[in-house]
LUMZA-496589 format. One record per residue (C-alpha): residue in one letter; x, y negated, z. Coordinates in steps of 0.02 Angstrom, whole numbers, padded with zeros to 5 digits. Example, Ala and Ser with C-alpha at 12.3 -4.5 7.8 and 13.67 -1.06 7.14 Angstrom:
<kolnu type="A" c1="00615" c2="00225" c3="00390"/>
<kolnu type="S" c1="00684" c2="00053" c3="00357"/>
***
This chain:
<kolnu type="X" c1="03027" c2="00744" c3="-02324"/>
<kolnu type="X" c1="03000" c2="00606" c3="-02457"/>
<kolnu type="X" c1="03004" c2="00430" c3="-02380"/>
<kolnu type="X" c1="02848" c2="00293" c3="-02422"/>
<kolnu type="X" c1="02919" c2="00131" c3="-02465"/>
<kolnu type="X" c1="02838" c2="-00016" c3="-02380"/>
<kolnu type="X" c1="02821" c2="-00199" c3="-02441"/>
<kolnu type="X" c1="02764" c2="-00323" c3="-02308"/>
<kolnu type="X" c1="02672" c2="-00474" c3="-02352"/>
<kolnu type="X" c1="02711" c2="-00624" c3="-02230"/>
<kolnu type="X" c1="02828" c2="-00622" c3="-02092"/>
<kolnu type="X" c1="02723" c2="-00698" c3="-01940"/>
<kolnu type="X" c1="02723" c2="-00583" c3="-01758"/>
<kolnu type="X" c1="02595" c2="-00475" c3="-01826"/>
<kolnu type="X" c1="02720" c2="-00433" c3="-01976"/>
<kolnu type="X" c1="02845" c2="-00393" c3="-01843"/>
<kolnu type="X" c1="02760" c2="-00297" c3="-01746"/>
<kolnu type="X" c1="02683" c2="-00210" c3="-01901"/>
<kolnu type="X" c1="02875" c2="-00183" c3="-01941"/>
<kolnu type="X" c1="02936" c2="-00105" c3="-01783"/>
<kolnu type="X" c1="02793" c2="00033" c3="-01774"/>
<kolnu type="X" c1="02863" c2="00062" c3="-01959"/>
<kolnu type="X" c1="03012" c2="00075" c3="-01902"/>
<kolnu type="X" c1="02997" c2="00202" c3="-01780"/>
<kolnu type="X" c1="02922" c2="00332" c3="-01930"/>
<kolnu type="X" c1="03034" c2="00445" c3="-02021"/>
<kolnu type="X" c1="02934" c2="00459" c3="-02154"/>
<kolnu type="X" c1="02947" c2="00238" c3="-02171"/>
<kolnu type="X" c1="03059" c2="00161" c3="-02251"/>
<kolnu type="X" c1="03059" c2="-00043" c3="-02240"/>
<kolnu type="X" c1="03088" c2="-00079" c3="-02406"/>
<kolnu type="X" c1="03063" c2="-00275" c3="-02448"/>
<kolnu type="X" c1="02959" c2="-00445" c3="-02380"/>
<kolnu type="X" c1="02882" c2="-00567" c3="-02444"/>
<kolnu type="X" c1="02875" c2="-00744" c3="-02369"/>
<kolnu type="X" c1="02846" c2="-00936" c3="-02432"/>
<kolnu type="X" c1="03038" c2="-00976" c3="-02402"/>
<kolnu type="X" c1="03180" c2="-00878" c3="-02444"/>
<kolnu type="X" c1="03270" c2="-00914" c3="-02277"/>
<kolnu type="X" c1="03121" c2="-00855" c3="-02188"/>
<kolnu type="X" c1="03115" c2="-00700" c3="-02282"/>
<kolnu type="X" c1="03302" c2="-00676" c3="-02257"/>
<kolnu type="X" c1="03280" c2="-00712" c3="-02072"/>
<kolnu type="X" c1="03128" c2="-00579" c3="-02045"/>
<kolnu type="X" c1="03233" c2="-00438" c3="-02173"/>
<kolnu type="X" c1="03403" c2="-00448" c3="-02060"/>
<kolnu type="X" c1="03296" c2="-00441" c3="-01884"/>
<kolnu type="X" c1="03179" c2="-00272" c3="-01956"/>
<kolnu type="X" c1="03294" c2="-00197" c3="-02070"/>
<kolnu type="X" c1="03199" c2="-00214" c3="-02232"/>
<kolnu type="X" c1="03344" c2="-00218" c3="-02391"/>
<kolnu type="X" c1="03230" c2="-00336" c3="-02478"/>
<kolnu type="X" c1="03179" c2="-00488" c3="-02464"/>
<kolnu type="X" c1="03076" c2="-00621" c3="-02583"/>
<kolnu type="X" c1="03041" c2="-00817" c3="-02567"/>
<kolnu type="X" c1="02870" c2="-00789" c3="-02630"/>
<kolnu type="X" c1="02710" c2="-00668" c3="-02612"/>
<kolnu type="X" c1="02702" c2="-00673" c3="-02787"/>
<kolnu type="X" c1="02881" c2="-00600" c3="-02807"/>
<kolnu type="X" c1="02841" c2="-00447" c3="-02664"/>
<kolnu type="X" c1="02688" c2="-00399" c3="-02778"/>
<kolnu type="X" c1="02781" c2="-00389" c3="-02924"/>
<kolnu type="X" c1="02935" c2="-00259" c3="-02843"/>
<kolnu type="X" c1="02870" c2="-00115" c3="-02928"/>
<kolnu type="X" c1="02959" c2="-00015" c3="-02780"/>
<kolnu type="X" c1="02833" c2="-00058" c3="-02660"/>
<kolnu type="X" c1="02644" c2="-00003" c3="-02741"/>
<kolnu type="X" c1="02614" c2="00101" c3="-02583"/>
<kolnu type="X" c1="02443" c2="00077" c3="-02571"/>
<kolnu type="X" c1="02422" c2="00090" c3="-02773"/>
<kolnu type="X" c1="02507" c2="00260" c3="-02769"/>
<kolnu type="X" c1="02429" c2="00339" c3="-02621"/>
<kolnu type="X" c1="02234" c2="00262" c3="-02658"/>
<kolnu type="X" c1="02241" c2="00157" c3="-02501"/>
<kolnu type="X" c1="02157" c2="00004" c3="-02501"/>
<kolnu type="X" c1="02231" c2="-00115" c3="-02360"/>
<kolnu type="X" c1="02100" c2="-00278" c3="-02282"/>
<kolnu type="X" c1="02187" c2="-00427" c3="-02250"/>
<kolnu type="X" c1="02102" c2="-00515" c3="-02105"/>
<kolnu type="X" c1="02040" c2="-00664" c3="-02169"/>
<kolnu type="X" c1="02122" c2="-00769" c3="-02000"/>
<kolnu type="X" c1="02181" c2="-00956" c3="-01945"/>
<kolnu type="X" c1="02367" c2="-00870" c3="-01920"/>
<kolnu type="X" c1="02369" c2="-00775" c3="-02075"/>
<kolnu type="X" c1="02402" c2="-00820" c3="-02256"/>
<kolnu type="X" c1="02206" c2="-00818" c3="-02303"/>
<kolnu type="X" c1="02102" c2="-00901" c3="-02166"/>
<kolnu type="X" c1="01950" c2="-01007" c3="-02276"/>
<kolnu type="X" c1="01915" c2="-00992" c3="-02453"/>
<kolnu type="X" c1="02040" c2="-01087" c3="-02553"/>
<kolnu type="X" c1="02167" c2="-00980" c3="-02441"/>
<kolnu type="X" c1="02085" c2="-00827" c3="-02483"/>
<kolnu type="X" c1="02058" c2="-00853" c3="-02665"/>
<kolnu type="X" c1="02281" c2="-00888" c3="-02671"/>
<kolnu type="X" c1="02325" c2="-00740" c3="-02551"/>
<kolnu type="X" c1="02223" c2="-00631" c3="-02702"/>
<kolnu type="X" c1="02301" c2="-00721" c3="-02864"/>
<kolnu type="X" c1="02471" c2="-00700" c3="-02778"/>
<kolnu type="X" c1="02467" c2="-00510" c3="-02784"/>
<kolnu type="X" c1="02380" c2="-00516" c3="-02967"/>
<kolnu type="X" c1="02188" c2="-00452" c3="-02897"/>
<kolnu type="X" c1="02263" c2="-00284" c3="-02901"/>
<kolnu type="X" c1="02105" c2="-00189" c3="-02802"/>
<kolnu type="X" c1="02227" c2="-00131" c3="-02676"/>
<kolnu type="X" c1="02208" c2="-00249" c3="-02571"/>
<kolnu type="X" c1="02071" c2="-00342" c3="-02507"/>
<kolnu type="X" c1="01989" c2="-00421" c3="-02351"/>
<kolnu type="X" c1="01936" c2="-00375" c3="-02193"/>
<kolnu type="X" c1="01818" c2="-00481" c3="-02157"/>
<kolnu type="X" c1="01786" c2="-00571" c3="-01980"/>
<kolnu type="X" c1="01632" c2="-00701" c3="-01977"/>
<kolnu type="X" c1="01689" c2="-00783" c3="-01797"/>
<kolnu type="X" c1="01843" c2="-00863" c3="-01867"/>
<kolnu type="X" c1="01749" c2="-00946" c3="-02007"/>
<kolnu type="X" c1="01607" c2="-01026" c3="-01859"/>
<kolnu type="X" c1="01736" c2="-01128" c3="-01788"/>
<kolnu type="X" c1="01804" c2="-01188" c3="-01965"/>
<kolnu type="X" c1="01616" c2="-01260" c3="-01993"/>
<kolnu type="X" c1="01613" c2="-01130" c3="-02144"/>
<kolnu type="X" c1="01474" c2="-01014" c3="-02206"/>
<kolnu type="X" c1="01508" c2="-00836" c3="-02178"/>
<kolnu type="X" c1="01365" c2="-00773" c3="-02301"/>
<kolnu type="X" c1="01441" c2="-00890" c3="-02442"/>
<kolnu type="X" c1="01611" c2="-00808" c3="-02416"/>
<kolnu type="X" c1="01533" c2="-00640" c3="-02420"/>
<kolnu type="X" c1="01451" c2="-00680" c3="-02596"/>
<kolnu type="X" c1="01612" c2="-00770" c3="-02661"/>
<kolnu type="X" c1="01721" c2="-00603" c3="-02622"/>
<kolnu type="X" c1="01596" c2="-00482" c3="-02607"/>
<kolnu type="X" c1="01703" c2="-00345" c3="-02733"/>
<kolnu type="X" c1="01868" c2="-00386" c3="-02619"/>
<kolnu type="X" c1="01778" c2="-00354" c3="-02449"/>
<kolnu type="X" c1="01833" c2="-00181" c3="-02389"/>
<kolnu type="X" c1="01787" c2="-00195" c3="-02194"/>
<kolnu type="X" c1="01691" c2="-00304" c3="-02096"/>
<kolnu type="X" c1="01697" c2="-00345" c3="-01903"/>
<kolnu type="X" c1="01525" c2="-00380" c3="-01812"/>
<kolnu type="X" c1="01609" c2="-00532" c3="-01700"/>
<kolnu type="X" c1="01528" c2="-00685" c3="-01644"/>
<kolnu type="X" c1="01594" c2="-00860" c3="-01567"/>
<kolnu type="X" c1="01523" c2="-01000" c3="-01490"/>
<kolnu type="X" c1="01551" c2="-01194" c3="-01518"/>
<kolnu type="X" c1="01562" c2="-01313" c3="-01354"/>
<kolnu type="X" c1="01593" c2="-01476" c3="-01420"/>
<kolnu type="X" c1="01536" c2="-01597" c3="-01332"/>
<kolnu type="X" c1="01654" c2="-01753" c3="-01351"/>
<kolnu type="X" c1="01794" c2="-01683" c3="-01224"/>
<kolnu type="X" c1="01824" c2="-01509" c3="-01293"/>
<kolnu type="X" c1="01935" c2="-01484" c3="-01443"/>
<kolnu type="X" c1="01886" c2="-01372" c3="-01587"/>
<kolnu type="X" c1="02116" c2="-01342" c3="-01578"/>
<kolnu type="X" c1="02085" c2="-01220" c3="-01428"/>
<kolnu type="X" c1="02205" c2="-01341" c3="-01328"/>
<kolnu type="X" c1="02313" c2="-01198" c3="-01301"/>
<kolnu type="X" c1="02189" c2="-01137" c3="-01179"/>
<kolnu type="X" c1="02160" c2="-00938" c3="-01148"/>
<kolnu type="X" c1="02016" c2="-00891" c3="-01198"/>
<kolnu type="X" c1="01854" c2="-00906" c3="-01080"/>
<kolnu type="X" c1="01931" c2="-01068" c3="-00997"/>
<kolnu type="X" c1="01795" c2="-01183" c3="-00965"/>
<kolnu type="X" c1="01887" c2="-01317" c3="-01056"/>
<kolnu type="X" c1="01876" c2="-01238" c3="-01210"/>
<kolnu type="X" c1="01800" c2="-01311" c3="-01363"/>
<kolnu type="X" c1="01762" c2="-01123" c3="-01440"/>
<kolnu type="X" c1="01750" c2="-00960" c3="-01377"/>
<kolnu type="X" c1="01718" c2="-00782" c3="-01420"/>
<kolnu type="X" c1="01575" c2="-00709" c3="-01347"/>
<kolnu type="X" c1="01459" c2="-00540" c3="-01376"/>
<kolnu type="X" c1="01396" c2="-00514" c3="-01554"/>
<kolnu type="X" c1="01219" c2="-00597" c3="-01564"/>
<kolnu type="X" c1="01258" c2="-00713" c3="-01410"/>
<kolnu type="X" c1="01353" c2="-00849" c3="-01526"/>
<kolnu type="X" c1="01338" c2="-00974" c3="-01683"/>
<kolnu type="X" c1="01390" c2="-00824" c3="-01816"/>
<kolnu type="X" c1="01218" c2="-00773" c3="-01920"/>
<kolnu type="X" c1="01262" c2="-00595" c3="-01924"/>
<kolnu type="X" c1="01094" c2="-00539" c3="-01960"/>
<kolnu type="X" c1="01133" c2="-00659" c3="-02126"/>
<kolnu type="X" c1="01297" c2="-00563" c3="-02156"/>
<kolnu type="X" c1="01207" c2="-00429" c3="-02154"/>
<kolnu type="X" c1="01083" c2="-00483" c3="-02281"/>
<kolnu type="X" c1="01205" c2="-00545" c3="-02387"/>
<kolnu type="X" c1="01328" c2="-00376" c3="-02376"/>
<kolnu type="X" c1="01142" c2="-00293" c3="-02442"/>
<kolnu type="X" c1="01157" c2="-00422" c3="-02569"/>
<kolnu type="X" c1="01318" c2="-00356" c3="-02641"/>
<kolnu type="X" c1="01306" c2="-00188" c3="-02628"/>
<kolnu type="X" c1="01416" c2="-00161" c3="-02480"/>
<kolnu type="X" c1="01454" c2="00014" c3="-02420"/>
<kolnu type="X" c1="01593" c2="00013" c3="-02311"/>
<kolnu type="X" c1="01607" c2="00009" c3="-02100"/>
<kolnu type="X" c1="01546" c2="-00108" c3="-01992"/>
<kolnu type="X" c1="01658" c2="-00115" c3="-01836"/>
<kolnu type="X" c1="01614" c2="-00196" c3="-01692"/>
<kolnu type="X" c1="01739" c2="-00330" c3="-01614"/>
<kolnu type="X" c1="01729" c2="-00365" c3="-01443"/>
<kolnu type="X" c1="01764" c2="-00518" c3="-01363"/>
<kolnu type="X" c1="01701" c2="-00601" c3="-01230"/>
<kolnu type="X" c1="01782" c2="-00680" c3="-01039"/>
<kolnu type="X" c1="01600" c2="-00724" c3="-00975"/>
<kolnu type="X" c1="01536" c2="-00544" c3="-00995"/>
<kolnu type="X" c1="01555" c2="-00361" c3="-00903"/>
<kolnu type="X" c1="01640" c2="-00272" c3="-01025"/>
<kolnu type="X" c1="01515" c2="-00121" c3="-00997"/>
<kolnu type="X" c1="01369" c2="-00213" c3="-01007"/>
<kolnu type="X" c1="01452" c2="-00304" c3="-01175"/>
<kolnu type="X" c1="01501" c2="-00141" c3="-01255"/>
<kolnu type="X" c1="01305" c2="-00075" c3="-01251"/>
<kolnu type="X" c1="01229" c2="-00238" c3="-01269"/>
<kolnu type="X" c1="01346" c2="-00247" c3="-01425"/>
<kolnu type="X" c1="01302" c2="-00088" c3="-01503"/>
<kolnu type="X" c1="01124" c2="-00137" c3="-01480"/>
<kolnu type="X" c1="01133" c2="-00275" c3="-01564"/>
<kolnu type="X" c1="01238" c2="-00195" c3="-01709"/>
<kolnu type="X" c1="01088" c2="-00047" c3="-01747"/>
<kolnu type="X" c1="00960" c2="-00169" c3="-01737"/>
<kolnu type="X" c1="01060" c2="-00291" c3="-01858"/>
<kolnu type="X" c1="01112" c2="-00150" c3="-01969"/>
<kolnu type="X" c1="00964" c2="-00131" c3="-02083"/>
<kolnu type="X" c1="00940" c2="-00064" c3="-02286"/>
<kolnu type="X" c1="00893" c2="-00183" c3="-02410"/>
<kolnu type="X" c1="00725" c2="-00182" c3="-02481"/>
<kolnu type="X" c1="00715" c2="-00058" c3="-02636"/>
<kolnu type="X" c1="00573" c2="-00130" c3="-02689"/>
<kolnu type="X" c1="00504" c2="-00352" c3="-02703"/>
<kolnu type="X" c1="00371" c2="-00363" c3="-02580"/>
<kolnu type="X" c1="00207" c2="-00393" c3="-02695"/>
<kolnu type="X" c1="00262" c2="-00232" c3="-02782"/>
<kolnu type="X" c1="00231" c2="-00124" c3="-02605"/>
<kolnu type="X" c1="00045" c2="-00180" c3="-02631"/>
<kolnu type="X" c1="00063" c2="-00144" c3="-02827"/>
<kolnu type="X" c1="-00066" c2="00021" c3="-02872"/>
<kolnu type="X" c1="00006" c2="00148" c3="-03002"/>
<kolnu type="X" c1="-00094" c2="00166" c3="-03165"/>
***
């Protein structure tokens, strides 16, 4: 059985536990990492066995040993996320220049951890529209009323005390139906996955209410500009 090669990009607790389940395959090997200090990247290769390891992102792109998703037509999402290397759009724009815009890899793309950032999700979409590969239907929803902290406070999440919270898509600050107007705008074609999050909420009233809200958000585009509906054929 041939063994696929795997280059991992960051070396935060998600990388780890990406790197264990890899790990455990026999068909995996752990090849190299890629992190924004070489001591890091040493650290994170001697604790998950990868024989590889690189002080910069740009460096793990450019191992010509680990085009996994290149060679088997996979395109991976990076969640665009406050703990991960692209989290707003400067972020996002470097996370894609370091691995040379090669269209294997892209972004998932989560509105509800742009809301609390004060950033517009329908801008992003536009921005990266040919990069977006997924897209979760997630909301959020701001308290801030002079006492709460936009930080979290290193609260869990649904403590009163909270500055922001997730809550059930369409019961938050996101615009989805505007995502969804401006995925139209781009052409999009892939999923849309619902996300759900929310401590004030019944999960089984939250999981219909949130597909309810997801197939009446879902709509086509127009194929036509309105005044041309009422436009007669000669």
């Amino acid at each position: 059985m041939s063994r696929v090669r795997w280059g991992v990009l960051g070396a935060g607790s998600i990388a780890g536990r990406f790197s264990g389940a890899l790990a455990a395959l026999p068909e995996a090997e752990t090849l190299a990492v890629g992190s924004r200090s070489q001591d890091t990247a040493d650290r994170f290769a001697e604790a998950h066995g990868f024989s590889r390891a690189y002080p910069s992102y740009e460096k793990l792109a450019a191992d010509p040993d680990v085009d996994v998703f290149d060679a088997e037509g996979v395109r991976f999402g990076l969640e665009v996320h406050p703990t991960e290397i692209a989290y707003d759009f400067v972020t996002t724009k470097k996370a894609l220049d370091a691995v040379g815009n090669r269209t294997g890899f892209g972004i998932n793309f989560d509105p509800s951890h742009l809301a609390h950032q004060f950033l517009d999700s329908a801008a992003f979409i536009e921005e990266f529209g040919g990069r977006i590969y997924h897209f979760h239907i997630k909301d959020s929803r701001k308290r801030l009323d002079g006492r709460r902290s936009i930080l979290g406070s290193h609260l869990d999440f649904g403590a009163a005390e909270r500055g922001w919270d997730f809550v059930s898509p369409g019961h938050g600050d996101v615009d989805l139906e505007g995502c969804v107007r401006a995925l139209n705008r781009i052409g999009y074609g892939g999923p849309l996955s619902i996300e759900w999050e929310d401590s004030g909420m019944d999960r089984e009233y939250g999981a219909q209410d949130a597909l309810a809200f997801a197939r009446r958000t879902d709509f086509a585009p127009s194929t036509q500009a309105f005044d041309a509906a009422f436009a007669r054929g000669e």
